[in-house]
Backbone as a printed PyTorch tensor [residue, N CA C, xyz], in Angstrom:
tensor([[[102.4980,  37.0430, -16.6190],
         [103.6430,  36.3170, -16.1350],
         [104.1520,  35.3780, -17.2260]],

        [[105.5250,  35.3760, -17.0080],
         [106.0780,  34.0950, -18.2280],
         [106.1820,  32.6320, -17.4810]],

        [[106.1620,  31.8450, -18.5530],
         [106.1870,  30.3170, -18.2480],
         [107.5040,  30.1160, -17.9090]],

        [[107.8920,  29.6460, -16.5970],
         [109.4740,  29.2730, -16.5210],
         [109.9520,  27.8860, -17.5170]],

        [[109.2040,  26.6450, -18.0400],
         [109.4060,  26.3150, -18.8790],
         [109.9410,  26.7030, -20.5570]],

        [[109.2210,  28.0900, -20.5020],
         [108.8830,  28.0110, -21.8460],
         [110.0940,  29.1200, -21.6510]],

        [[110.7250,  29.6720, -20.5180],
         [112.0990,  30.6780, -21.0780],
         [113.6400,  29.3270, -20.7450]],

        [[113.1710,  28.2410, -20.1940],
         [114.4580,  27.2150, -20.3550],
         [114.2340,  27.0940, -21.8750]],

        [[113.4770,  26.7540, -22.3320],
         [113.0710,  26.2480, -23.4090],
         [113.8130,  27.0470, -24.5020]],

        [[113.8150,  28.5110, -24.5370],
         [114.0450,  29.0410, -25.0840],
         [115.4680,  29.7060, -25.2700]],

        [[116.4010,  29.3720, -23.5360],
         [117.7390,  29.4340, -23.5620],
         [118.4170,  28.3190, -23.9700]],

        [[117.7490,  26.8830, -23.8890],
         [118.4250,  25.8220, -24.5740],
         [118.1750,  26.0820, -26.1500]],

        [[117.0890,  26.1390, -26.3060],
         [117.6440,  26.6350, -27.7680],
         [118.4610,  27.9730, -28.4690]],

        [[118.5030,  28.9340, -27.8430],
         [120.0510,  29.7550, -28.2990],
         [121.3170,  29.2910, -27.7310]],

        [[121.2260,  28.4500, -26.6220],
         [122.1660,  27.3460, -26.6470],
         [122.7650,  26.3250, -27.7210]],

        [[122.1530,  25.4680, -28.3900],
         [121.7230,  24.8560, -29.2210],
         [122.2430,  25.3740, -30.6480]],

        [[121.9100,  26.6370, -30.5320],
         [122.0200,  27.5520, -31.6930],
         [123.9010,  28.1240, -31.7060]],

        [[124.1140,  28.2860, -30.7760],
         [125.6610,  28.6410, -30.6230],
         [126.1950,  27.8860, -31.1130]],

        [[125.7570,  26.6090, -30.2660],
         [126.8720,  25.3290, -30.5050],
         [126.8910,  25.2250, -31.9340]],

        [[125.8430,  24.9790, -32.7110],
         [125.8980,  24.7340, -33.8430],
         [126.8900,  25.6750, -34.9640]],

        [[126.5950,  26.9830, -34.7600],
         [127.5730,  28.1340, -35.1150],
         [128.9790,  27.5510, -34.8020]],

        [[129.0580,  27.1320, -33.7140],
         [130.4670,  26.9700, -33.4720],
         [130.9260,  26.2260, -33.7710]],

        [[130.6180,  24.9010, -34.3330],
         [130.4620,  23.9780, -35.1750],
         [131.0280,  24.2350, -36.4870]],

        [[129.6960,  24.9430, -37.0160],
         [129.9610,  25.6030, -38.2550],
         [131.6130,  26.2450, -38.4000]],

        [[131.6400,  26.8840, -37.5860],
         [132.9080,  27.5270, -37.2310],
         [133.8520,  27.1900, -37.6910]],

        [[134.2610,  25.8020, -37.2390],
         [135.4960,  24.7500, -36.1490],
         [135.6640,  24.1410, -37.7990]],

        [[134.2120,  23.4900, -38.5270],
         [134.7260,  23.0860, -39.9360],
         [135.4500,  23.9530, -41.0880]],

        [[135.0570,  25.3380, -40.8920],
         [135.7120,  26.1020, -41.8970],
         [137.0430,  26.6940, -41.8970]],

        [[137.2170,  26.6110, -40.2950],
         [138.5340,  27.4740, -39.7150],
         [139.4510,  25.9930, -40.1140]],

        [[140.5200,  26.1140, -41.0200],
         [141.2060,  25.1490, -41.1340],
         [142.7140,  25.6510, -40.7850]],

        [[143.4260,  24.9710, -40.0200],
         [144.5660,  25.1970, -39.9240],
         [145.7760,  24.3520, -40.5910]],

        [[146.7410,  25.0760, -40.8350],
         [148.2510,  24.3700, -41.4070],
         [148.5550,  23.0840, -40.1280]],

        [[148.3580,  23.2060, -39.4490],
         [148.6100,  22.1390, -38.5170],
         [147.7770,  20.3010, -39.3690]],

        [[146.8610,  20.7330, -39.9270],
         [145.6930,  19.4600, -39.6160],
         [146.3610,  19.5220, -41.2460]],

        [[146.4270,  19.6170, -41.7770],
         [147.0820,  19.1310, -43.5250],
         [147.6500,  17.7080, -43.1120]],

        [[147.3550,  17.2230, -44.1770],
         [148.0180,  15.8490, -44.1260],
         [149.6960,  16.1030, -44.3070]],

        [[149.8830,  16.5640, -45.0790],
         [151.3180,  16.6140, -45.8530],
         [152.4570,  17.3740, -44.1270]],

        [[151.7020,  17.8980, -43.0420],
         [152.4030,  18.8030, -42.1370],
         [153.5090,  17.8810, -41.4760]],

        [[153.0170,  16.7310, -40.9770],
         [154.1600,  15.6240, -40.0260],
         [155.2990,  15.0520, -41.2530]],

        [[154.7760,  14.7010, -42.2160],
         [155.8750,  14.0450, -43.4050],
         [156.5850,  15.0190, -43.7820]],

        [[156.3250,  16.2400, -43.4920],
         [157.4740,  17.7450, -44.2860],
         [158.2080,  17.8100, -43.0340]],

        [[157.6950,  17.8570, -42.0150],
         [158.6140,  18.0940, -40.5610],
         [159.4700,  17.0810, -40.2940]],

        [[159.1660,  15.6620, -40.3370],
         [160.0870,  14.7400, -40.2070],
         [161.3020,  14.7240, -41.2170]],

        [[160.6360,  14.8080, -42.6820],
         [161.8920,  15.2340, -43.8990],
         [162.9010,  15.9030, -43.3620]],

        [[162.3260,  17.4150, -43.0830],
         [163.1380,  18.4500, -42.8260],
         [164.1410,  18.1690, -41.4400]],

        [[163.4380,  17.2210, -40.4990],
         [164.5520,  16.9370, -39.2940],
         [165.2080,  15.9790, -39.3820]],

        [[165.3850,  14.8920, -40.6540],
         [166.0380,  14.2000, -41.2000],
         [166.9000,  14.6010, -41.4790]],

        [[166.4140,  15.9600, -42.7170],
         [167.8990,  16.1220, -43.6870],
         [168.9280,  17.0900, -42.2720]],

        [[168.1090,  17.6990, -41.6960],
         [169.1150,  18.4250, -40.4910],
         [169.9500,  17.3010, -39.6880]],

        [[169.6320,  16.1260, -39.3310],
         [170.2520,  14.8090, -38.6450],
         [170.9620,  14.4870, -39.6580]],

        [[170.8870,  14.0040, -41.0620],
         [171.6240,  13.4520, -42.0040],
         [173.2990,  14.9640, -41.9490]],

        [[172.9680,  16.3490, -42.0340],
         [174.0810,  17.1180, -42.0730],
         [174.7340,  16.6270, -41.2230]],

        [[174.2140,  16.5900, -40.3300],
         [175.0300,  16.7150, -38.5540],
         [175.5200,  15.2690, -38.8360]],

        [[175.0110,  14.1700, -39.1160],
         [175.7430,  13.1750, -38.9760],
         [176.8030,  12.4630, -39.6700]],

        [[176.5240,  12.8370, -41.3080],
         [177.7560,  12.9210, -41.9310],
         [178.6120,  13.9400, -42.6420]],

        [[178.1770,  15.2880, -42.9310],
         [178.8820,  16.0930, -43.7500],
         [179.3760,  17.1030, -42.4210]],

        [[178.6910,  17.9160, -41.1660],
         [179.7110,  18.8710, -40.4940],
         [180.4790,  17.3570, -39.4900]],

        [[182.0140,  18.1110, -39.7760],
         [182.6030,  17.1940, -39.1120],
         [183.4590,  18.1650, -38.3220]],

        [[182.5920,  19.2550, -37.4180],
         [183.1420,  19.6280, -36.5260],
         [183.7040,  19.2880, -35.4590]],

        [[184.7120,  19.5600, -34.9810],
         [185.3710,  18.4940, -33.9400],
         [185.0780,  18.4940, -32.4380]],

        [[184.5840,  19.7080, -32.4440],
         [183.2230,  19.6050, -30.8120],
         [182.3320,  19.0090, -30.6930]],

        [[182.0640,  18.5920, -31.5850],
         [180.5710,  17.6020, -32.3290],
         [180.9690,  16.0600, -32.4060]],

        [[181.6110,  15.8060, -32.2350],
         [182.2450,  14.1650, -32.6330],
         [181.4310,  13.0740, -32.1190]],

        [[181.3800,  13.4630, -30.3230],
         [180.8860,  12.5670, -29.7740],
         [179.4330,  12.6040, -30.3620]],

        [[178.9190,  13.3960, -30.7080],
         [177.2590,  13.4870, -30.8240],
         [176.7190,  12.5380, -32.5710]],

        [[177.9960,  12.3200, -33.2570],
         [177.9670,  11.6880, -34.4490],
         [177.0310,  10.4910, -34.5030]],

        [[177.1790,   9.5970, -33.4410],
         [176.4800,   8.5990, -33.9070],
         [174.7660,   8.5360, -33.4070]],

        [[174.4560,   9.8980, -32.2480],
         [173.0360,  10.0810, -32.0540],
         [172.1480,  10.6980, -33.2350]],

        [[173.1510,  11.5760, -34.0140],
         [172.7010,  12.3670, -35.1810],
         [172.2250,  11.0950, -36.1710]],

        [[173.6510,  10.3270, -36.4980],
         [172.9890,   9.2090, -37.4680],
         [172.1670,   8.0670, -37.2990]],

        [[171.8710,   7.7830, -35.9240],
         [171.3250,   6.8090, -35.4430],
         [169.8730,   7.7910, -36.1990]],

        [[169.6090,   8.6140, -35.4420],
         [168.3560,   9.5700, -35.8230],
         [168.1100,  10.2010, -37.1830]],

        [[169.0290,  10.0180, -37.9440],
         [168.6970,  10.0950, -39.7780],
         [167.5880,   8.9920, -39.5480]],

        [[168.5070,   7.7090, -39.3980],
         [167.8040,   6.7690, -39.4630],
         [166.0830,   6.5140, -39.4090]],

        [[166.5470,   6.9560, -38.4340],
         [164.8220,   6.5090, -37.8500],
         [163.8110,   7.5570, -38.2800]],

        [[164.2060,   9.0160, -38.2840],
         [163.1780,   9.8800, -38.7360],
         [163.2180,   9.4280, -40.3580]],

        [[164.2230,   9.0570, -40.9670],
         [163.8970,   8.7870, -42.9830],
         [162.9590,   7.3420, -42.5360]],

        [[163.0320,   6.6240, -41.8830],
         [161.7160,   5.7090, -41.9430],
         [160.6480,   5.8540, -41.3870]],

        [[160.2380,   6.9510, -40.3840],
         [159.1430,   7.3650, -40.2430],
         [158.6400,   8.3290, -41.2850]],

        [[159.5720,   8.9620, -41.9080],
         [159.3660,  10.2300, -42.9390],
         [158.4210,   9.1490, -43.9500]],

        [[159.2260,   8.1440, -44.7170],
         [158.7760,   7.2860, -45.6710],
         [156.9820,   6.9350, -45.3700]],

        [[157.0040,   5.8360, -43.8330],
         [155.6340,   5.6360, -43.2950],
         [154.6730,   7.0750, -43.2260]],

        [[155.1540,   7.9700, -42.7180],
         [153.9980,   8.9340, -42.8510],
         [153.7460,   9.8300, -43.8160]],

        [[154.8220,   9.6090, -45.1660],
         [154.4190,  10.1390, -46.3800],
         [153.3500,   9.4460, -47.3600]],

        [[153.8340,   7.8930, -46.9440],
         [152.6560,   6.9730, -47.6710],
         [151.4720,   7.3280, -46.9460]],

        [[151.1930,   7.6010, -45.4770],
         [149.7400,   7.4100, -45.3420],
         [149.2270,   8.8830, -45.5750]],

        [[149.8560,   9.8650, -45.4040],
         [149.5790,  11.2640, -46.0870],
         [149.5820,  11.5120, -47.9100]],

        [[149.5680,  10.5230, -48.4610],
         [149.5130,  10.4410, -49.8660],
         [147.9100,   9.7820, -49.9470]],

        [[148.0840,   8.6450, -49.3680],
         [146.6190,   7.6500, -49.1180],
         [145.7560,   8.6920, -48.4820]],

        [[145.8050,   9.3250, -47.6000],
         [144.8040,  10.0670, -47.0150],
         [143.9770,  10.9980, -47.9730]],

        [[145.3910,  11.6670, -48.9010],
         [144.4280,  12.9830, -49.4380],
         [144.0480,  12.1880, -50.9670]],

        [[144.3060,  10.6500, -51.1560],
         [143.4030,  10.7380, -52.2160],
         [142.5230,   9.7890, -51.8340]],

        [[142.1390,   9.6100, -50.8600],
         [140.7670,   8.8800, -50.3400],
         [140.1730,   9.9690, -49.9370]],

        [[140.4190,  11.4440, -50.0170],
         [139.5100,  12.3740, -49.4310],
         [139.4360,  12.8120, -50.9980]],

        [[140.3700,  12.7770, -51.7680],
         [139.8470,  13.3320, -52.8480],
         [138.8090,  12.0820, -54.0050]],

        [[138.9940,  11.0820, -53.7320],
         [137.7680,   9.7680, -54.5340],
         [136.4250,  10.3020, -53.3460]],

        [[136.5380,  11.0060, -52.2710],
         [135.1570,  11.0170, -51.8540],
         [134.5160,  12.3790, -52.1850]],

        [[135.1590,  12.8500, -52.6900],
         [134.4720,  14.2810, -53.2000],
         [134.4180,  15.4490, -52.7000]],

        [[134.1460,  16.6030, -53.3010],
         [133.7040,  17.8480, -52.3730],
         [132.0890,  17.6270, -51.6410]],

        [[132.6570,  18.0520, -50.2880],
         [132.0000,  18.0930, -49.3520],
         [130.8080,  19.2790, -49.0300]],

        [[129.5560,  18.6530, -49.4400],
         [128.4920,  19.9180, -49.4300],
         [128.1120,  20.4770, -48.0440]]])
């Protein structure tokens, strides 16, 4: 007969053992999402699209929407600015700490 201890024992540890794999996993699988540089390129890019719309198409169906477009240059070029500085700071405080063994 088997020890019912000794087969928990033995499913928590291939338990144990997964997790860790999956672990392993989760650090290597890197996605374009988690880059530092991903929110400061997206905000740029919906800047310069707010900056068109708000001063260069001066389509005339569009008029009323002029000053939400430029209100919103606004604010995305100063979040663009804030989250380019801390995405600059980020990757060289990851790069003064070294490759990661």
């Amino acid at each position: 007969m088997s020890d019912p201890e000794r087969e928990q024992q033995g499913l928590s540890d291939t338990a144990r053992d997964a997790d860790t794999t999956a672990n392993e996993d989760e650090e290597e699988a890197a996605s374009p999402f988690d880059h530092p540089a991903f929110l400061p390129v997206l905000l740029w890019g919906l800047a310069v699209w707010f900056g068109y719309d708000g001063w260069i198409n001066q389509d005339p169906d569009m008029l009323e929407h002029v000053a939400f477009n430029r209100w919103g240059f606004g604010i995305l070029v100063v979040l663009g600015i804030y989250f380019t500085i801390q995405s600059i700071r980020e990757v060289r405080a990851r790069d003064d700490k070294g490759p990661s063994a």
